[in-house]
C-alpha positions in Angstrom: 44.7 11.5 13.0 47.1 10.6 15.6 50.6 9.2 14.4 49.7 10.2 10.9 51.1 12.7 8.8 48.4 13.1 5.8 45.5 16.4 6.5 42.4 15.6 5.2 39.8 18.2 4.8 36.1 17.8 4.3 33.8 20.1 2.3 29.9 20.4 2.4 29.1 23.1 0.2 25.9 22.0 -1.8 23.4 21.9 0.9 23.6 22.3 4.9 25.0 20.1 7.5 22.5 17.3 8.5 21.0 18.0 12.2 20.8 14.6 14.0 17.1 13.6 15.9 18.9 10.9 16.8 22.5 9.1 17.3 21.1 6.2 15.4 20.5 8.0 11.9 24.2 7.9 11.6 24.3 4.0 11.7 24.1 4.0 7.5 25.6 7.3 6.7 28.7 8.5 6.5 30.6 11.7 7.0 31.4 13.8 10.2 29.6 14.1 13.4 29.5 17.3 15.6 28.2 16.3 18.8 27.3 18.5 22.2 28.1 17.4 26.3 24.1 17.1 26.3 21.8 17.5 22.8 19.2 20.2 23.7 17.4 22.2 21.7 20.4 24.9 21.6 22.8 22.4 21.1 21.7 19.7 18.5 24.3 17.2 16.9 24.8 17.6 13.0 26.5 15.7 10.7 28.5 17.0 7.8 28.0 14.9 4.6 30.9 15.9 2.6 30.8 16.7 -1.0 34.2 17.0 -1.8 37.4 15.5 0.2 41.1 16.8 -0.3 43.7 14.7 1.3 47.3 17.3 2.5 48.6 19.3 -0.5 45.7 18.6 -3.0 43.7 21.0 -2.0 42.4 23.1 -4.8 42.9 26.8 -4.3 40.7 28.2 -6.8 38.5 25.9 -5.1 38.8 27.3 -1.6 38.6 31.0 -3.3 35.2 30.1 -5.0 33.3 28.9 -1.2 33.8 32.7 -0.3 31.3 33.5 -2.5 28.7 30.6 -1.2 26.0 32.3 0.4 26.1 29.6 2.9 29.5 29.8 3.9 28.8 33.9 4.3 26.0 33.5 6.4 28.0 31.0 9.1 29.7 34.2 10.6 30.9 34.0 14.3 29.6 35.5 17.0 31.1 37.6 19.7 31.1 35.6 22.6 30.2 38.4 24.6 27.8 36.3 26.5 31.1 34.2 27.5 33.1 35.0 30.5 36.7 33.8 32.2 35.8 31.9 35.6 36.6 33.1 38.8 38.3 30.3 41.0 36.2 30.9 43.9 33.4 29.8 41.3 35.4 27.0 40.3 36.7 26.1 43.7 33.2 26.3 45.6 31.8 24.1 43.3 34.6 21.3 43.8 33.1 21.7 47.8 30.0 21.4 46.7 30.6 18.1 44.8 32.8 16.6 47.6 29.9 17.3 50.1 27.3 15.5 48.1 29.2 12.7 47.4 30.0 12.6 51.0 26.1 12.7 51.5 26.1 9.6 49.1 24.2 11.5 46.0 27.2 10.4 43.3 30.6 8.9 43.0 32.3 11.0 40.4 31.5 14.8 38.6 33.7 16.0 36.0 33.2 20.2 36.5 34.9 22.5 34.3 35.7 25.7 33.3 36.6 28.8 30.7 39.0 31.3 30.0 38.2 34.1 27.8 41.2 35.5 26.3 41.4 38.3 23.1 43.2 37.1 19.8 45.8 38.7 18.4 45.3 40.7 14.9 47.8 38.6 12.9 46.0 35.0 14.0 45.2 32.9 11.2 43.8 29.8 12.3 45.0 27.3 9.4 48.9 28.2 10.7 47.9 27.0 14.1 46.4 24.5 12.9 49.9 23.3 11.6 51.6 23.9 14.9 48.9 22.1 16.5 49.9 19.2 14.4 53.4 19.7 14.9 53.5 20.0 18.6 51.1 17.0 19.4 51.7 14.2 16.8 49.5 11.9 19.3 46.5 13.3 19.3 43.6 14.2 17.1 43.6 17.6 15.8 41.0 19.4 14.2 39.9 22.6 12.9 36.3 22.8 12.6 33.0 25.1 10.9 29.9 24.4 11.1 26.5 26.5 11.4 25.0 26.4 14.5 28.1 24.7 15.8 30.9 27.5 15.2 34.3 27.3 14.8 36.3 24.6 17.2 39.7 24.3 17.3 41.5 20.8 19.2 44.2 18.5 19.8 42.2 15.8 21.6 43.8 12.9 23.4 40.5 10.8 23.8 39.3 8.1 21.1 35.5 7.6 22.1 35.3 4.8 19.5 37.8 3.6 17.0 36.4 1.5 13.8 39.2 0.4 11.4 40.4 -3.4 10.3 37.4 -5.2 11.5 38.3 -3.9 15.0 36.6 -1.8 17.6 38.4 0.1 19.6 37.7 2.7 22.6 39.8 3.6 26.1 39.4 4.9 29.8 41.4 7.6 30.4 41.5 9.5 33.8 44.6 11.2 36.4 46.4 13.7 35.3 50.0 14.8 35.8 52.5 17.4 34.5 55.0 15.0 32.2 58.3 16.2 33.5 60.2 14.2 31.2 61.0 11.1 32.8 60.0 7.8 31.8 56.5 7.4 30.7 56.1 3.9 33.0 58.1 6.1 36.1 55.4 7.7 37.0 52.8 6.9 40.1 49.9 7.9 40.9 48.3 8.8 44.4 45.1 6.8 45.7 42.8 9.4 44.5 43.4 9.0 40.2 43.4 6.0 40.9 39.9 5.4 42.1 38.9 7.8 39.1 40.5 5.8 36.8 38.8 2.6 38.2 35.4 4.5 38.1 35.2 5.3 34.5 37.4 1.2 33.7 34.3 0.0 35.3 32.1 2.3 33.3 33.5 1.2 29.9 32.9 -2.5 31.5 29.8 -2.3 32.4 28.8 -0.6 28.6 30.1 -3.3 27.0 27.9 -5.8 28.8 24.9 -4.1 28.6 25.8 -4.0 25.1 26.0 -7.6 24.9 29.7 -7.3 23.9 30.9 -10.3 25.8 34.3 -10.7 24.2 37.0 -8.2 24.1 40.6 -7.8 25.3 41.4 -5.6 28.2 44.7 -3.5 28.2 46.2 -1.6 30.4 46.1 0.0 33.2 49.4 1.8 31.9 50.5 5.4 32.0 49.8 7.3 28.5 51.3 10.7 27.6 49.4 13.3 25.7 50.8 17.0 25.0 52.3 18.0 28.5 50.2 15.8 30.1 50.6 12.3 31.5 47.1 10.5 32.4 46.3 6.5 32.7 44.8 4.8 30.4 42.8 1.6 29.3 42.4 0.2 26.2 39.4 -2.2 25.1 39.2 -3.7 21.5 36.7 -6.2 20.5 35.5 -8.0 17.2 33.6 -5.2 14.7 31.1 -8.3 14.4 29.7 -7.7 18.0 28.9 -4.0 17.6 27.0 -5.5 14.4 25.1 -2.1 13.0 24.9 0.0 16.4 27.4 2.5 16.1 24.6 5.1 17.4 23.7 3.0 20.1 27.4 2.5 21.1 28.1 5.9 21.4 24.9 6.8 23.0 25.4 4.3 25.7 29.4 5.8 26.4 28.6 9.5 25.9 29.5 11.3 28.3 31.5 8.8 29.6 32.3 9.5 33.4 35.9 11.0 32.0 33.3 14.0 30.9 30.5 13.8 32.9 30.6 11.2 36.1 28.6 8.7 37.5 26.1 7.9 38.3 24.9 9.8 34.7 21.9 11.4 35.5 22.9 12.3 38.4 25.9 13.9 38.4 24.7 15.3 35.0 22.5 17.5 36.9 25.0 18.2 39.1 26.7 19.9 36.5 23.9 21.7 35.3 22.7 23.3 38.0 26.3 24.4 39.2 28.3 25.0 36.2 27.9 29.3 35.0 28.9 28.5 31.7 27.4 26.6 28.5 30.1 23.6 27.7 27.9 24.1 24.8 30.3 21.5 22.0 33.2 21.2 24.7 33.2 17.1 26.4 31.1 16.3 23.1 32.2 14.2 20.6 33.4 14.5 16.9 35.1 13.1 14.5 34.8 10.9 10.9 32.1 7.9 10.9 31.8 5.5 8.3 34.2 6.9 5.8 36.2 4.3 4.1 34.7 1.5 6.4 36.3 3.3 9.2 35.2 5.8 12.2 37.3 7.9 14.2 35.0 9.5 16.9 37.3 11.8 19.9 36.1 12.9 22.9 36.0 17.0 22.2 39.0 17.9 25.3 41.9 20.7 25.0 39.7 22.6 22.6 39.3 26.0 22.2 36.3 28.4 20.1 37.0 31.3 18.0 35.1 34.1 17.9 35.2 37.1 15.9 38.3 38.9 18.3 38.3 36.4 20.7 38.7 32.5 21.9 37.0 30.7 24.9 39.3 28.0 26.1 37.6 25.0 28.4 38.5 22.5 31.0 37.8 20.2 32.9 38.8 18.0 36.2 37.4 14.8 37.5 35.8 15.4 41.1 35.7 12.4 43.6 35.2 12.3 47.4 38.8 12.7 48.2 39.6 15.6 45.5 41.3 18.9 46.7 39.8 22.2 45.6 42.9 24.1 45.0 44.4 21.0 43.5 41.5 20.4 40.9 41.8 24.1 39.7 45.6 24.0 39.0 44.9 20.9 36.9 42.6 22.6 35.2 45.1 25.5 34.3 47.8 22.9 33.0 45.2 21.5 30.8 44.6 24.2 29.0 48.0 24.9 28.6 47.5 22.7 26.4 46.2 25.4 23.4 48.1 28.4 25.1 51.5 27.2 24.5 50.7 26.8 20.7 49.0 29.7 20.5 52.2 31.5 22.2 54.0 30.4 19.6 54.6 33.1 16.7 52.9 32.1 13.7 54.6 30.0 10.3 
């Protein structure tokens, strides 16, 4: 967890991860939910119900040793990724056009479009040591090493909270603009006309949720400026009483994912946007994850400055917020320095 010290480390290992119909059949369960950019029938959300939790150094060894002979385990393999390939800019860069011309012609306000990188892993990888580094290098984030079937294997450092439950409190953010921290001052930094407009669009967004949630009371913080790794976005912070979400956690998340940080807005619309432009699956990449109802608390991210393993290889993926006024060449650069991100840590020689 961000600011926190102590690895914990869930195991399901008696039966199979649960795959969810619906976000509401997590409202009175608890464990750890996997969740895609859009739930098809390729990409389903699951939910692992642990059996076993170790918190930093208890984890039992002869333990760990004994899952390698689970027939489960053995059969969740990785594949090759062969299907997977790096994106060319023009790709990239075309499709930035394309979005600026239909919001010109009035058919959205916003489109988040991404991209991948395809890159080989060395021999010597082992993912639990960069797992540590991760943890090391961005002490502000949420970083995870994930398993599932059906899902893969994700590794992150996500800067997002999608929805915070802890002390009676709800908690969730806007987060949009993105800069290269240089190291000055946090507060120094300023922001051109363009991220801010994006960060209004998704503010709004978050407002409008609420509302429609019938969360009428909450406390509004922010706009303020918000590092996270080597990046420097704005952010806004909404907390409200755990009393007003009452038992919707599924519809709460429902009703934010994707948030137009991930997706855009109008949703549908710039949803299909993405679809029909986008070459590559996002597949679990701008999905959510993260622990729900353990301990009367839920920590659910937003799934950014992730990568996926494969067998040789790892897929990194991201993404840029698109609005009227964006710059092509402008939007594909931030997409590089985000996934910097992962490829400075995995630069780094192992522990």
């Amino acid at each position: 967890m961000p600011l926190q010290s102590e690895i914990t480390t869930l195991v399901q290992h008696q039966s199979l991860p649960e795959r969810l119909e619906s976000l509401q059949d997590i409202d009175q369960k608890s464990g750890f939910v996997v969740a895609p950019f859009i739930q098809s029938e390729e990409h389903s959300a699951f939910l692992l119900q642990p059996d076993i939790i170790f918190h930093s150094q208890d984890i039992d060894t002869d333990f760990i040793e004994s899952l390698k002979q689970n027939s489960r385990f053995i059969s969740v393999g990785k594949s090759s990724g062969s299907s997977i390939y790096t994106t060319p800019s023009a790709d990239f860069t075309g499709q930035v056009k394309a979005a600026v011309k239909a919001m010109e012609n009035g058919k959205f306000h916003k489109v988040v479009l991404s991209k991948v990188r395809l890159e080989k892993l060395d021999e010597d990888f082992r993912p639990e040591a960069f797992f540590l580094r991760l943890c090391e290098k961005y002490p502000h984030a949420f970083v995870y090493l994930i398993q599932l079937p059906e899902v893969g294997c994700w590794m992150g450092a996500t800067p997002e909270p999608l929805l915070v439950i802890e002390n009676e409190k709800v908690k969730t953010v806007s987060l949009a603009g993105t800069q290269i921290a240089t190291g000055a001052e946090t507060s120094s930094y300023v922001w051109s006309e363009k991220e801010i407009e994006e960060q209004g669009i998704v503010t709004n967004f978050v407002e409008q949720t609420l509302r429609s949630l019938n969360i009428g009371s909450y406390n509004k913080i922010g706009p303020l400026n918000y590092q996270a790794a080597n990046l420097i976005h704005i952010k806004t912070g909404f907390e409200f009483s755990q009393k007003e979400l009452k038992s919707r956690l599924g519809d709460f998340l429902n009703a934010l994912h994707p948030t137009p940080s991930v997706g855009g807005l109008p949703k549908t619309e710039a949803r299909e946007f993405i679809l029909s432009n986008e070459k590559h699956d996002r597949s679990y990449y701008t999905g959510f994850l993260g622990p729900v109802n353990i301990n009367d608390k839920s920590h659910v991210f937003v799934n950014l400055r992730c990568l996926q393993l494969f067998d040789s290889k790892f897929v990194l993926y991201s993404g840029a917020g698109i609005t009227a006024s964006s710059i092509a060449e402008n939007e594909w650069e931030e997409t590089d320095n985000k996934m910097m991100t992962m490829m400075n840590v995995m630069k780094t020689p192992n522990l």
